[in-house]
Structures are given as C-alpha cells and as structure tokens.
C-alpha positions as YAML, in Angstrom:
chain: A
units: angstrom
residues:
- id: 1
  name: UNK
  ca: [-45.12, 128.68, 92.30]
- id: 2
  name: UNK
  ca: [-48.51, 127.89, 91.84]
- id: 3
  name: UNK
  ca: [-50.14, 128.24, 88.42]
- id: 4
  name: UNK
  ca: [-52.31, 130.84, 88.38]
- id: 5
  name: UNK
  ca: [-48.54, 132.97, 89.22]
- id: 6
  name: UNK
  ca: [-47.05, 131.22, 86.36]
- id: 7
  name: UNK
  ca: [-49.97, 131.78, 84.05]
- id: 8
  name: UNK
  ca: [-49.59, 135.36, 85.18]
- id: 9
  name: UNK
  ca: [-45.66, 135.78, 84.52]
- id: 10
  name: UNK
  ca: [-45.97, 134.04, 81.28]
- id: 11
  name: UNK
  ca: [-48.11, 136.51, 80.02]
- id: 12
  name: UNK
  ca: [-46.14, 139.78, 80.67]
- id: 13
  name: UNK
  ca: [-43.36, 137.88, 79.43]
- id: 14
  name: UNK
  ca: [-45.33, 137.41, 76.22]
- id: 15
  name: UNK
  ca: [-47.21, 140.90, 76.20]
- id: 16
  name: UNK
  ca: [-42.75, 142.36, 76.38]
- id: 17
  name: UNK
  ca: [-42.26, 140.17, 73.63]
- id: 18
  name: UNK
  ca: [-45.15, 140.41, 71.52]
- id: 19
  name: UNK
  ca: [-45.67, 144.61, 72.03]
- id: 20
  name: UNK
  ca: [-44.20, 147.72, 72.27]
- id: 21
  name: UNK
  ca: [-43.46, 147.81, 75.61]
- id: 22
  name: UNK
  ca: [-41.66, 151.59, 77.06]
- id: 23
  name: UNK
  ca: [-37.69, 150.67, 76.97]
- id: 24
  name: UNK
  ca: [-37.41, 152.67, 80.32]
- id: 25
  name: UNK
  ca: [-40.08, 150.18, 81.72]
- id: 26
  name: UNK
  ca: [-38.31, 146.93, 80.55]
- id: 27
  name: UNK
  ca: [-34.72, 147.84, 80.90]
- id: 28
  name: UNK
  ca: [-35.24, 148.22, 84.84]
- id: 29
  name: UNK
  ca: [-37.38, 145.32, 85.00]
- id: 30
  name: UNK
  ca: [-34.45, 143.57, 83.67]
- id: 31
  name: UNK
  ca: [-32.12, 145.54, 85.65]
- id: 32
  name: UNK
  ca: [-33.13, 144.96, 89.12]
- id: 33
  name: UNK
  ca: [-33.62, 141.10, 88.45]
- id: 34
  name: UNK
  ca: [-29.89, 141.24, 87.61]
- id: 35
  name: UNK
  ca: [-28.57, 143.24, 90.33]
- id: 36
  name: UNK
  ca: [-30.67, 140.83, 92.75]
- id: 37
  name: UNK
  ca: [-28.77, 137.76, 91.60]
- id: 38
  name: UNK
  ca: [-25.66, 139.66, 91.01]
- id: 39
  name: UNK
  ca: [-25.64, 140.49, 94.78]
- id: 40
  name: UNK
  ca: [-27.00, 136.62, 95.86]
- id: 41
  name: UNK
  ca: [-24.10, 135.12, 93.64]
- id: 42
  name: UNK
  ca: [-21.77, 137.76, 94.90]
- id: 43
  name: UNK
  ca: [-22.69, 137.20, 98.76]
- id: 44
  name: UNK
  ca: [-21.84, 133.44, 97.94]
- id: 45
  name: UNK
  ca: [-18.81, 133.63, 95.68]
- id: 46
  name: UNK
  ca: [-17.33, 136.05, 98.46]
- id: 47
  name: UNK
  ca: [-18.09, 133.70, 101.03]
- id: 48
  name: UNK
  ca: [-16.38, 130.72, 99.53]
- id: 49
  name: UNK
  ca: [-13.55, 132.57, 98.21]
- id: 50
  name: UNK
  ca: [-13.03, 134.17, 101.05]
- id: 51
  name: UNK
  ca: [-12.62, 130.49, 103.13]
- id: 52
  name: UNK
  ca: [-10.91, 128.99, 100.21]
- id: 53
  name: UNK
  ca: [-8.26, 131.70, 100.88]
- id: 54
  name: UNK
  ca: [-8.29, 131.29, 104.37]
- id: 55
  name: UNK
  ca: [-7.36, 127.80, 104.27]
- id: 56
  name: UNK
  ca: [-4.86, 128.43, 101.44]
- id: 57
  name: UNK
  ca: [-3.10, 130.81, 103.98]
- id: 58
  name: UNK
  ca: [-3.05, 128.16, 106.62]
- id: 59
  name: UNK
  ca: [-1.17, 126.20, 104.40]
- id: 60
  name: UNK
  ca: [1.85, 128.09, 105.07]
- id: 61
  name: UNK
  ca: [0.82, 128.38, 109.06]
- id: 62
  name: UNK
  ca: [3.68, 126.34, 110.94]
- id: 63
  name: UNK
  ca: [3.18, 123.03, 112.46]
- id: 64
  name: UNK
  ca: [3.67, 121.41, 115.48]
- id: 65
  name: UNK
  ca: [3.52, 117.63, 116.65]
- id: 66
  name: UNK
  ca: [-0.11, 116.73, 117.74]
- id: 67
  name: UNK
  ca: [-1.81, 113.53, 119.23]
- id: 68
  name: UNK
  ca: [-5.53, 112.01, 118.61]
- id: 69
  name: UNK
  ca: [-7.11, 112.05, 121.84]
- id: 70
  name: UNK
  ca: [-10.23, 111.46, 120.62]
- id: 71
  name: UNK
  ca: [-12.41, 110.01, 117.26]
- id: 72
  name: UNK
  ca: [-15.60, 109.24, 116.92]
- id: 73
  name: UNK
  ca: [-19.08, 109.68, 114.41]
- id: 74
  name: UNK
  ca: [-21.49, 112.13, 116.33]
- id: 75
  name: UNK
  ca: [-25.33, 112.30, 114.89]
- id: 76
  name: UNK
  ca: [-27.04, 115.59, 116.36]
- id: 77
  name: UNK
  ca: [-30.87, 116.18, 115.41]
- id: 78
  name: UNK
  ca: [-31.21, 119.33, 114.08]
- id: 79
  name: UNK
  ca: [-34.36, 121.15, 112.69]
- id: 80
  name: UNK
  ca: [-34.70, 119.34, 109.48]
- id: 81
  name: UNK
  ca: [-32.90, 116.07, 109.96]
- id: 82
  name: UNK
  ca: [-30.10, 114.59, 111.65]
- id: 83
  name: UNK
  ca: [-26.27, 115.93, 110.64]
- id: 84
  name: UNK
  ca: [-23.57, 113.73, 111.18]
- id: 85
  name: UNK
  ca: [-19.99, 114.91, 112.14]
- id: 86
  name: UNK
  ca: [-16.68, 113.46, 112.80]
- id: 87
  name: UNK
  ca: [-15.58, 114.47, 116.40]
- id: 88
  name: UNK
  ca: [-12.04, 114.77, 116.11]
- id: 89
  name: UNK
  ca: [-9.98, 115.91, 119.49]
- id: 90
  name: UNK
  ca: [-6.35, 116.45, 119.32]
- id: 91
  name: UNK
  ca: [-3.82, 117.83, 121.60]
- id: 92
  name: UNK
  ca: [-0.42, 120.11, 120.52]
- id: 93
  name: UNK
  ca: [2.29, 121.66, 122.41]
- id: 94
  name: UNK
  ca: [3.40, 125.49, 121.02]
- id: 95
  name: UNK
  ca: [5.94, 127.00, 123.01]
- id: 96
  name: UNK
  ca: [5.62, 124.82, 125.50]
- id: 97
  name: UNK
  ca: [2.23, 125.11, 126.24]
- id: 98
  name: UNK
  ca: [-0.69, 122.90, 125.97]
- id: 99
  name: UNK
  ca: [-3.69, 123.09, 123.63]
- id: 100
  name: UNK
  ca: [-6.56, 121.05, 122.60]
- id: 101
  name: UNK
  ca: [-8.59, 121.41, 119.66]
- id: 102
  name: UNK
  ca: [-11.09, 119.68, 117.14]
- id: 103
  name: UNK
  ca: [-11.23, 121.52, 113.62]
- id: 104
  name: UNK
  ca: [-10.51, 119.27, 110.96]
- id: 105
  name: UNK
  ca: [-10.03, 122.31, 108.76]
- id: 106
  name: UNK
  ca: [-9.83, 126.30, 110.31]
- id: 107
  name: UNK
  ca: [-12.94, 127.53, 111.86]
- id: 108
  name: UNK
  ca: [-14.84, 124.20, 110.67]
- id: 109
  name: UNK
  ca: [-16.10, 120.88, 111.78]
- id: 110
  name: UNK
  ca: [-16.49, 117.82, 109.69]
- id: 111
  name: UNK
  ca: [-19.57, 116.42, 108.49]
- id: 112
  name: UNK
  ca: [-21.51, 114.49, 106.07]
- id: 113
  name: UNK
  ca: [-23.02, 111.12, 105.11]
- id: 114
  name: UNK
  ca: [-22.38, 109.30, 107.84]
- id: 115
  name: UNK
  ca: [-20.39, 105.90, 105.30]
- id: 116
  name: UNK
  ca: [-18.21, 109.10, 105.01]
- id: 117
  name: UNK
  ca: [-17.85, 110.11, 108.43]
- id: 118
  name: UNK
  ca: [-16.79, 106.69, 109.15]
- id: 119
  name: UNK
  ca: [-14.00, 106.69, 106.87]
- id: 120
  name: UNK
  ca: [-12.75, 110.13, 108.55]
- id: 121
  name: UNK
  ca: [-12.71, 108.30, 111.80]
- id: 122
  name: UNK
  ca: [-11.02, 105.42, 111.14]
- id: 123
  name: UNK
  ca: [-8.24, 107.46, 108.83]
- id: 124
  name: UNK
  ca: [-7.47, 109.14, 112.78]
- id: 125
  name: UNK
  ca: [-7.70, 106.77, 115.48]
- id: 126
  name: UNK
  ca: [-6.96, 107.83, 118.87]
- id: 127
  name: UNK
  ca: [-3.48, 107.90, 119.38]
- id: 128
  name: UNK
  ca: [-2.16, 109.26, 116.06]
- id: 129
  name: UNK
  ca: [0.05, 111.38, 115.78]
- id: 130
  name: UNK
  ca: [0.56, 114.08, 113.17]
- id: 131
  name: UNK
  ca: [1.46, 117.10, 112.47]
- id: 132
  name: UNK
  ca: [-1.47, 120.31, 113.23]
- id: 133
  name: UNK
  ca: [-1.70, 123.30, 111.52]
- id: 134
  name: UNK
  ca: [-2.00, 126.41, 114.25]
- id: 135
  name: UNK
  ca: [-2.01, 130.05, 113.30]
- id: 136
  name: UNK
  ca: [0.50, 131.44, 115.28]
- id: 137
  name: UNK
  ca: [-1.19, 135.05, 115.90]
- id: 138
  name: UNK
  ca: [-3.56, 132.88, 118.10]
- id: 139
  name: UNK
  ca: [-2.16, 128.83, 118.70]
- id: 140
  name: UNK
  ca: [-5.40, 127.98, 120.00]
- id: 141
  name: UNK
  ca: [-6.59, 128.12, 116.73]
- id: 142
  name: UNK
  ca: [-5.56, 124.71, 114.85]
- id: 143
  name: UNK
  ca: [-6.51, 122.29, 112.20]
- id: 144
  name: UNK
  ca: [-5.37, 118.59, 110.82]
- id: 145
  name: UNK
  ca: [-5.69, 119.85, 106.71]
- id: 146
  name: UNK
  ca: [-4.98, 123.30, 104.98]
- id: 147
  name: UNK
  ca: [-4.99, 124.41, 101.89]
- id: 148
  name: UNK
  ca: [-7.66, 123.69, 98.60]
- id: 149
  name: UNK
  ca: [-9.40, 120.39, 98.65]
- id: 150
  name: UNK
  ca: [-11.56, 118.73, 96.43]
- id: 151
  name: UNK
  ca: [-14.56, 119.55, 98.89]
- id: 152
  name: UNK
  ca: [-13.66, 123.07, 97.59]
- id: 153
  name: UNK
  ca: [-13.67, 122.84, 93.49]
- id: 154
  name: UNK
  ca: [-17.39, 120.64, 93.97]
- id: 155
  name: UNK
  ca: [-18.45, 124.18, 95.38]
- id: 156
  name: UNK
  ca: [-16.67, 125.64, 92.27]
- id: 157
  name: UNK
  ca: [-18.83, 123.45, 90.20]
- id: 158
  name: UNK
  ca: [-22.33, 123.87, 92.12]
- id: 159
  name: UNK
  ca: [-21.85, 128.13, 92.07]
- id: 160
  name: UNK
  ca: [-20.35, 128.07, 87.94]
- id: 161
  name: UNK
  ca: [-24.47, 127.88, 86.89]
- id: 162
  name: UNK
  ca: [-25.07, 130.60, 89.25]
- id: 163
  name: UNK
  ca: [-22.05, 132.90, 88.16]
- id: 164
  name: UNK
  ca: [-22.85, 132.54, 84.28]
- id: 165
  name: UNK
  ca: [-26.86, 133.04, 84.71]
- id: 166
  name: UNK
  ca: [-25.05, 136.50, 85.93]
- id: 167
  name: UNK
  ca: [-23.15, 137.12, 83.20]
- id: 168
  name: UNK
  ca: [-26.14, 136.25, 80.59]
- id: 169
  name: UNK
  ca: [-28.48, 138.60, 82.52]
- id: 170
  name: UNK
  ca: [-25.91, 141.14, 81.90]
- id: 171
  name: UNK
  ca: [-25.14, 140.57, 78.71]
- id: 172
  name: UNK
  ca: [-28.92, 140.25, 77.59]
- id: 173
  name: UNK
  ca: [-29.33, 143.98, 78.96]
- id: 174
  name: UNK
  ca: [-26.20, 145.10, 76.86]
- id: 175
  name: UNK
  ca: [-28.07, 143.76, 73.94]
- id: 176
  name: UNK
  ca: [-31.34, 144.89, 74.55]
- id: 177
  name: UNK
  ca: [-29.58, 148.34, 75.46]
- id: 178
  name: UNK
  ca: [-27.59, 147.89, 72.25]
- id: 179
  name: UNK
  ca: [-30.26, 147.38, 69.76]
- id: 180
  name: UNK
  ca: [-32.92, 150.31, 71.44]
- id: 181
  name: UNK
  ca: [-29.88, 152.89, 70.54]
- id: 182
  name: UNK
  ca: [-27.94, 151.60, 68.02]
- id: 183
  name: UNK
  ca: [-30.88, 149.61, 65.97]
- id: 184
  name: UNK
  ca: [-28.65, 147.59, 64.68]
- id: 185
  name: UNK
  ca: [-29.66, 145.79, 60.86]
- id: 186
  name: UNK
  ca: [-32.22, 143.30, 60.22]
- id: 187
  name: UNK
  ca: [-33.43, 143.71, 63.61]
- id: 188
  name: UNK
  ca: [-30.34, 142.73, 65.37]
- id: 189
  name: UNK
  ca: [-30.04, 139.02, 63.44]
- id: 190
  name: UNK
  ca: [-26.59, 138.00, 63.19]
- id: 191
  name: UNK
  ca: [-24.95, 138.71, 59.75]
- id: 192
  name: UNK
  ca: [-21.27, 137.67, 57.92]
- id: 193
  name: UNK
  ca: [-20.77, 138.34, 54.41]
- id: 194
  name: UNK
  ca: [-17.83, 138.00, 52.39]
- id: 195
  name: UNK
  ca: [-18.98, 141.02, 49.49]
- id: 196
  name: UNK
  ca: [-20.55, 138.09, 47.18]
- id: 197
  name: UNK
  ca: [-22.54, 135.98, 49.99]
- id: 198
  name: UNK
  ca: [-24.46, 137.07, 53.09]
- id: 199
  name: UNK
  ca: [-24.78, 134.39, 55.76]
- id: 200
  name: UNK
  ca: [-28.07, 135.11, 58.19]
- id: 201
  name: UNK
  ca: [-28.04, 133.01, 61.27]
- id: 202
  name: UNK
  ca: [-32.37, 132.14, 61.63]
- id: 203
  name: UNK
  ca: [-32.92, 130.14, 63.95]
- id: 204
  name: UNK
  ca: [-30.10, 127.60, 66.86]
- id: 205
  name: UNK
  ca: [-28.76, 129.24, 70.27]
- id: 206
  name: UNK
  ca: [-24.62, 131.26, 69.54]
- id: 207
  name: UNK
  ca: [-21.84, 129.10, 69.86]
- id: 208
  name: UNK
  ca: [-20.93, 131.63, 73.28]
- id: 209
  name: UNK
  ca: [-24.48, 130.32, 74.51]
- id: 210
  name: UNK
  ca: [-23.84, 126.77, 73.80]
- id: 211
  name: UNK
  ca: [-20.98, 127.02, 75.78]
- id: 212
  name: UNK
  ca: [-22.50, 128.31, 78.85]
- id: 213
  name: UNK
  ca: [-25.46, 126.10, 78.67]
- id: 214
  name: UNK
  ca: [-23.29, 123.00, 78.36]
- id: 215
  name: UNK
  ca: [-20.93, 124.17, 81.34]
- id: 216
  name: UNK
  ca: [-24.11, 124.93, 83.44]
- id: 217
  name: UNK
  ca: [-25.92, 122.17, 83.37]
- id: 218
  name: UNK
  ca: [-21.88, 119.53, 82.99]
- id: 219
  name: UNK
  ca: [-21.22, 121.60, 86.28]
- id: 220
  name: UNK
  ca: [-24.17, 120.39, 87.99]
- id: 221
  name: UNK
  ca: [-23.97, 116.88, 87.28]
- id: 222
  name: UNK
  ca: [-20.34, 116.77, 87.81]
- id: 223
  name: UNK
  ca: [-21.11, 117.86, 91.16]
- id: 224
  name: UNK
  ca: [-23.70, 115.94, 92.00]
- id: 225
  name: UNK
  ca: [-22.02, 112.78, 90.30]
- id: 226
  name: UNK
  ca: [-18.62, 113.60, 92.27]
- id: 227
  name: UNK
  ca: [-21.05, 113.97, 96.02]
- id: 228
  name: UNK
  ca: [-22.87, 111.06, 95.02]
- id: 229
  name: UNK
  ca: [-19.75, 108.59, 94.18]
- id: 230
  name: UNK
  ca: [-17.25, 109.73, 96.12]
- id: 231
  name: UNK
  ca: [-18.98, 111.52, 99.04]
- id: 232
  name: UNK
  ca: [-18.24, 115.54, 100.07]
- id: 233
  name: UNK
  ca: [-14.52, 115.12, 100.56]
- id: 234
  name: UNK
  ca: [-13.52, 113.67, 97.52]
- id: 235
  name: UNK
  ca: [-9.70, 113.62, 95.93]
- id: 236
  name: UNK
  ca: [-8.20, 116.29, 94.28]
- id: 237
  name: UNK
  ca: [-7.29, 114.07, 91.28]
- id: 238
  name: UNK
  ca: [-10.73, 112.86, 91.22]
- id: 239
  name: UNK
  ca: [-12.42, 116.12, 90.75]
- id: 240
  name: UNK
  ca: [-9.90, 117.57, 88.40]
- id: 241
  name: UNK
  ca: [-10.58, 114.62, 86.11]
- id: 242
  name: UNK
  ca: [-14.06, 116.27, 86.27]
- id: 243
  name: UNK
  ca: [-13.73, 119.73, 85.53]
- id: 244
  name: UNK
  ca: [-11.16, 118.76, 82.53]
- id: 245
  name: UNK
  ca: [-14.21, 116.87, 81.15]
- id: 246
  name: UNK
  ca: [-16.22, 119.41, 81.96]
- id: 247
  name: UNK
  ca: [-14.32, 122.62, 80.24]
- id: 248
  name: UNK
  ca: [-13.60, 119.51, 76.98]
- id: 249
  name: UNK
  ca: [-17.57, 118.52, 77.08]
- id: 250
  name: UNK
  ca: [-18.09, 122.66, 76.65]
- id: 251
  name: UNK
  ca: [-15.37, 123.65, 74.36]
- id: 252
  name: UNK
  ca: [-16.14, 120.47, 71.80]
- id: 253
  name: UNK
  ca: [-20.08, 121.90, 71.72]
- id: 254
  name: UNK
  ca: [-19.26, 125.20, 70.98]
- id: 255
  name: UNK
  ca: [-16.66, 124.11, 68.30]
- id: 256
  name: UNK
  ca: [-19.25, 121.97, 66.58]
- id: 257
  name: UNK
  ca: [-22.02, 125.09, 66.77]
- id: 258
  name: UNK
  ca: [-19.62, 127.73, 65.36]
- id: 259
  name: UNK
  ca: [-18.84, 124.93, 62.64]
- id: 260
  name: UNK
  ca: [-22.35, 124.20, 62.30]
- id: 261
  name: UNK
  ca: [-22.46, 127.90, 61.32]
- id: 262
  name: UNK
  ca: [-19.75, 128.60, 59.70]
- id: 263
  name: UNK
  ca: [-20.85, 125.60, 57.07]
- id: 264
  name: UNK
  ca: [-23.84, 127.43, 56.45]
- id: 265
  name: UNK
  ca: [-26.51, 125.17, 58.56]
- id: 266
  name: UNK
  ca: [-29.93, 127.24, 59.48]
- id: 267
  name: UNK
  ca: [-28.35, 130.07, 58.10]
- id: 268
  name: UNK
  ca: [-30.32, 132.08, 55.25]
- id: 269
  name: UNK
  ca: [-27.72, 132.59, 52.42]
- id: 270
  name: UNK
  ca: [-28.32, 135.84, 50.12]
- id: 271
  name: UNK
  ca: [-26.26, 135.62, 46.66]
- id: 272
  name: UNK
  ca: [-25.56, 138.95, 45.40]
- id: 273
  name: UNK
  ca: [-23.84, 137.77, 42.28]
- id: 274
  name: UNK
  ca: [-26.34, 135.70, 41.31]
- id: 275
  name: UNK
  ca: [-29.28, 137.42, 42.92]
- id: 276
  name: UNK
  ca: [-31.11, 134.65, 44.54]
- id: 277
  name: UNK
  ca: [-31.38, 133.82, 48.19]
- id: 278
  name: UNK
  ca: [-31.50, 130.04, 49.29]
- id: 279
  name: UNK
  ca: [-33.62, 128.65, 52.36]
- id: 280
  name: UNK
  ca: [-31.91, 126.14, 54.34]
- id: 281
  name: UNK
  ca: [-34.34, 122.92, 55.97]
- id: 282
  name: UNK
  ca: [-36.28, 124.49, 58.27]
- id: 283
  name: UNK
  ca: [-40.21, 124.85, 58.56]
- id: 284
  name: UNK
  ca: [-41.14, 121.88, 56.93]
- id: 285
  name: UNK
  ca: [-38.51, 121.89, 54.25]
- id: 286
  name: UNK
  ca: [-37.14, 118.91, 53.86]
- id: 287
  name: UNK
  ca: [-34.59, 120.40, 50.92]
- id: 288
  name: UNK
  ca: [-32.95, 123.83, 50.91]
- id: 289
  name: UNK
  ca: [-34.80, 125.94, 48.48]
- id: 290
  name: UNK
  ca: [-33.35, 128.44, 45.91]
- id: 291
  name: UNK
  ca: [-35.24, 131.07, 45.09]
- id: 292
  name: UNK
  ca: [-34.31, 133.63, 42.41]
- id: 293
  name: UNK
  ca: [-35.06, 137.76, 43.37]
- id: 294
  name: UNK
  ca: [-36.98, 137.90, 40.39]
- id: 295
  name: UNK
  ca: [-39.45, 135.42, 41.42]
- id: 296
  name: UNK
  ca: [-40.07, 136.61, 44.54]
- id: 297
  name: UNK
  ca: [-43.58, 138.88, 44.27]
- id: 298
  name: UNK
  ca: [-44.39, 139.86, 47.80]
- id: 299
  name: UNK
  ca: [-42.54, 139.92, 51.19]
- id: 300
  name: UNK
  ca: [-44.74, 140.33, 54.49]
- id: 301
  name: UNK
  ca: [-45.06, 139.62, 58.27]
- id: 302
  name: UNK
  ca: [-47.35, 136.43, 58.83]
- id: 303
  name: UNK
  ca: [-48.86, 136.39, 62.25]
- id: 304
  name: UNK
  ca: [-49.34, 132.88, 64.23]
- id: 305
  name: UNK
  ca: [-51.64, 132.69, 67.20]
- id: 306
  name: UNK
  ca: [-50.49, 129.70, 69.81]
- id: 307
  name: UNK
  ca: [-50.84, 128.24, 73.10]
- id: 308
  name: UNK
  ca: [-48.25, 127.24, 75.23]
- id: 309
  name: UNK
  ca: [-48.35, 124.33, 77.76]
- id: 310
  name: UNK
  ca: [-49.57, 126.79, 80.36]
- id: 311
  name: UNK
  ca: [-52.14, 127.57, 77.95]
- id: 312
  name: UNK
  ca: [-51.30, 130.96, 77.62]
- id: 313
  name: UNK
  ca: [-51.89, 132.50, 74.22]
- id: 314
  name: UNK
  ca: [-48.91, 134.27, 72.50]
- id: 315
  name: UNK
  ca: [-47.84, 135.86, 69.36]
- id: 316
  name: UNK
  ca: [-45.13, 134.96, 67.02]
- id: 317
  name: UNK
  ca: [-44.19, 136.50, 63.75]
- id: 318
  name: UNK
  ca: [-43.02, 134.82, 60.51]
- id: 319
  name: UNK
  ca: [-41.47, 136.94, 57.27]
- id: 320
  name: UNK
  ca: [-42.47, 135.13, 54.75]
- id: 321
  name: UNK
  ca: [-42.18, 135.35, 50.98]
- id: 322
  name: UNK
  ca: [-44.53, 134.70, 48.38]
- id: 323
  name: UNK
  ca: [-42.73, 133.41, 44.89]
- id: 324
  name: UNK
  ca: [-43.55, 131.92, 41.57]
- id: 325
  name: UNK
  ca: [-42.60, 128.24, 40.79]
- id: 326
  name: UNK
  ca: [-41.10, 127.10, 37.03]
- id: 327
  name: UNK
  ca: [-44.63, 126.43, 36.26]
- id: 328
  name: UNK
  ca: [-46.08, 129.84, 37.09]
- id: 329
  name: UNK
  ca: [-47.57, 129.02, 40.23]
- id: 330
  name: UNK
  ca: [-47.55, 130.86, 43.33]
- id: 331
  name: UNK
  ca: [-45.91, 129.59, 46.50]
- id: 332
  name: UNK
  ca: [-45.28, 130.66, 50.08]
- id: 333
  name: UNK
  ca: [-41.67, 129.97, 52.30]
- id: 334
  name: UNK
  ca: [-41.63, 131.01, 55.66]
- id: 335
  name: UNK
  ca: [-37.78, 132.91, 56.45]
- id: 336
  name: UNK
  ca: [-38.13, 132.70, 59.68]
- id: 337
  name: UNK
  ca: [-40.23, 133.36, 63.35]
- id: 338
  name: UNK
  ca: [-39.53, 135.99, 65.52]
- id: 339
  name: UNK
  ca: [-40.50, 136.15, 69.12]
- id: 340
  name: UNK
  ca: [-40.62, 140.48, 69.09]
- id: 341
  name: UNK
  ca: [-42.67, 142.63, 66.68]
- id: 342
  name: UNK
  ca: [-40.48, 145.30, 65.75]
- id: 343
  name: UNK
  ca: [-37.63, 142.70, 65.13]
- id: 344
  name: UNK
  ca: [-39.65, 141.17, 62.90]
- id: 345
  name: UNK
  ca: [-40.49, 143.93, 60.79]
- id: 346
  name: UNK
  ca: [-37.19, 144.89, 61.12]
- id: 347
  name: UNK
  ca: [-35.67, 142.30, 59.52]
- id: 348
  name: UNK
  ca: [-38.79, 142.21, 56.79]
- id: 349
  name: UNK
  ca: [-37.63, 145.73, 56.04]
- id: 350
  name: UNK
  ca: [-34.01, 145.07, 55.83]
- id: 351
  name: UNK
  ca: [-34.91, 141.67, 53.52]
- id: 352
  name: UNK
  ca: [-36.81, 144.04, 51.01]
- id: 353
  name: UNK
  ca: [-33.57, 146.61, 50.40]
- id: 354
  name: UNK
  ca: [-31.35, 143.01, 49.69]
- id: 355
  name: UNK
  ca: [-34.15, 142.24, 47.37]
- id: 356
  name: UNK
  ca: [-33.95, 145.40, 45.74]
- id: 357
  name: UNK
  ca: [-37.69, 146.54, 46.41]
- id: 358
  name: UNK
  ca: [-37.57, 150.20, 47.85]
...
C-alpha cells in the first residue's frame, strides 16, 4: 500500500472518528469488512477442519501389512521456488490383491525443508515394513499416518489471529450498534460503583482485549518458533507444550489487567460520600490528584490538533476541569482524551450531573 492510499484511509478513519458521520453509512462500512474476513477465515477454518477430520476418520480405517519400495528427497521447481518432497512408494495386499501407493497422509504428499525431508526418508528406508492405513470403500486409497499431528495444531496456531480479528470485528459492530440505540452513560466509558465509589476506566485496552491481543500475536510466534526449531512436522508433545504456554502467557495478562483495574489503576474514582473525585497518574501527573466538587468551577471539552506519523492531521478531545488550589489559584486537569466527539461530550455531560451542576 503505497502512501498516498494510506494517507487517504487514515483520514476517513479520522474524519468517522472525529465527526458525525450517518450511522447507516458507518455500520455497513464496518459490516461488509467483517463479512469479507468472516467468509476468508471461514473458507480456511472449513478447509482445515474439514482435513483434520478426514485424517481423524482414517484413524479408525483398518490396516494391512505394507512394504517400502521406494524413498527418496525429490526437489521440483515450481513457479516461485523449488518445493521439496519426500517420495515415499509402498506396496499392500487387501483381499488379496495388490496395490501401490505414496501418501504419507490421505490425499497428501510430504514436503518441506529439505533437513526435514531427509529425516522422513531415512525414518522409511526401502524395505520397511509397516502397517498402511487404506479406506476400505476404495483400498487404493492408503496412507503410512492418520489421525491429528502436530503439523495440524501449528495450523491451529497460525489461523487463532485470524479467527479472533473475526470475533473483534463483530463485537466492535455490537458496540457501535449498542451505543447508537441504547446511548449508553458517559458515552459508553466503562463504569462499577459500589453506591459510595464510582470506578471510571480512562484510558488501557479491557482485560477481554488483552487476552486476545496476547493470544494473537503468542500464536504467531509459537508457530513460527515451533516451524523454525522443529521443522513442519513437529511432535505432538512438543507443540502442546506450546499452546499450554500460550493459553498461561494469555490468561496471566488478562488476570493482571482486570487486577490492574479492579485496584483502581487509570481509573477515575468519584466519592459520593465525600464529594470529591480523584485523578489517577495520567497526563503528566506524576501523583493522583484529589479534587473536592466544590472546587471545581468549570467543566469543558478541550480540543487538540495533531499529526500522526503519516502526517495526517486529526482531532482528539480532552474533558477537562478547571479548579481552585488551597491558595485560591486556578488550575486545569485533563480527565481524559477521547478519540469521537459525541463520546466526549457525552461523558462531559454525564461528569457535570455527578458533579451536581444541572
């Protein structure tokens, strides 16, 4: 994508942010980019679901006593590069008649780096025998392995990113749906309150989100780490040593977000009893700051002008209040930024009724 595109895409994505763009208008922009990559994940997941169940079947296909008549490393050129495959011929009697075939799994071929190739070969010299897999609807049909390998969970791994980019898209709509009908409070922030404290979330990604990121981008190298170091037909044992510290890796970052949160960390805390609100370090502060209701004199939407690294200009706005100090003067605390106009404002308005101001 050249930058003049990206300059270009930036810019709507600010101008949806930063303005009151139709709902109808943005909802099926959002719509159709998710039903694209739901059906692009979908074509995939179905495809390698559908051959992880095929070999799972063949696990239970019966067997019969076969002989390596041939094994050998073949390197073919195509378009691209050059693909290296492990040229396995093997011969089986079913029924007393003769067959020859050379699937190392049903309906496939093996290949791969060639170090690994190599170690395919020599693991079934000629002569071997063993027993073959052969679907008895059609005996022709054979392989040496059936069932799930660990070829099949680095797959799992490499498609997870895809599958939960789906599920975000999704549930990004249901909010953006959500918050157009519902308009939920303080435009849509996330709020607890036990009846004497209200806890505001400003400003860190959900605990849910962490989550997902942190399985995303674990899956990705654990894929790549498991290809890299063990080659495309690793153990099982190996690569369910991965996704266990994959799934830990996840869980232990969302547990330390929601705790992160639930001690009160970037949060805005509003103290009914004691009508005061207290800032937590953010913007500068290097202290949380306590400010009582009664000092507070004016509450309003600060606009900021700034340029991202495209160089694109964009909008952000601030509610910020303006207070008095011990020694009578005047001082300004930024709450927080918001990305979307009407949020903000929002959230200014639903600010001034905790305040008291009508």
């Amino acid at each position: 994508m050249n930058s003049l595109v990206k300059r270009q895409l930036m810019m709507a994505v600010y101008r949806y942010m930063n303005g009151p763009v139709p709902f109808g208008l943005t909802i099926t922009f959002f719509a159709s980019l998710a039903l694209f990559w739901t059906a692009c994940t979908g074509a995939l997941d179905y495809f390698l679901l559908s051959t992880v169940e095929r070999h799972c079947v063949a696990a239970g296909f019966p067997k019969a006593e076969g002989r390596i008549i041939e094994s050998e490393v073949d390197s073919e050129r195509p378009a691209g590069g050059v693909e290296n495959r492990a040229s396995i011929v093997y011969r089986y009697h079913v029924d007393g008649k003769e067959y020859e075939a050379n699937h190392f799994r049903f309906d496939e071929v093996w290949s791969g780096r060639p170090e690994d190739m190599e170690e395919v070969v020599a693991a079934y010299p000629v002569g071997r025998t063993l027993d073959v897999f052969y679907d008895p609807a059609d005996p022709s049909r054979a392989a040496l392995t059936a069932g799930l390998t660990g070829a099949d969970l680095v797959w799992a791994m490499a498609v997870l990113p895809l599958n939960l980019l789906v599920l975000w898209l999704w549930g990004f709509i249901g909010g953006m749906t959500y918050r157009h009908f519902v308009k939920p409070p303080a435009g849509g922030a996330t709020i607890s309150s036990d009846g004497y404290t209200t806890l505001v979330r400003l400003a860190g990604v959900s605990p849910l989100t962490i989550a997902m990121l942190h399985l995303s981008g674990m899956a990705w190298l654990g894929a790549m780490g498991v290809v890299l170091s063990k080659g495309f037909n690793p153990t099982l044992s190996v690569v369910y040593i991965v996704w266990a510290a994959i799934v830990a890796e996840a869980t232990l970052a969302c547990a330390l977000r929601w705790m992160r949160f639930a001690r009160g960390g970037k949060c805005l805390t509003i103290d009914e009893t004691g009508r005061k609100l207290s800032l937590p370090k953010m913007y500068r502060r290097k202290e949380a700051m306590q400010i009582p209701f009664d000092n507070i004199t004016e509450l309003e939407v600060k606009l900021s002008e700034k340029t991202d690294f495209h160089e694109v200009p964009y909008t952000k706005y601030a509610p910020t209040i303006t207070f008095s100090k011990s020694d009578g003067s005047l001082n300004r605390a930024k709450i927080v930024e918001w990305w979307n106009r009407t949020d903000a404002y929002a959230f200014a308005g639903w600010m001034r009724e905790q305040i008291g101001w009508k």
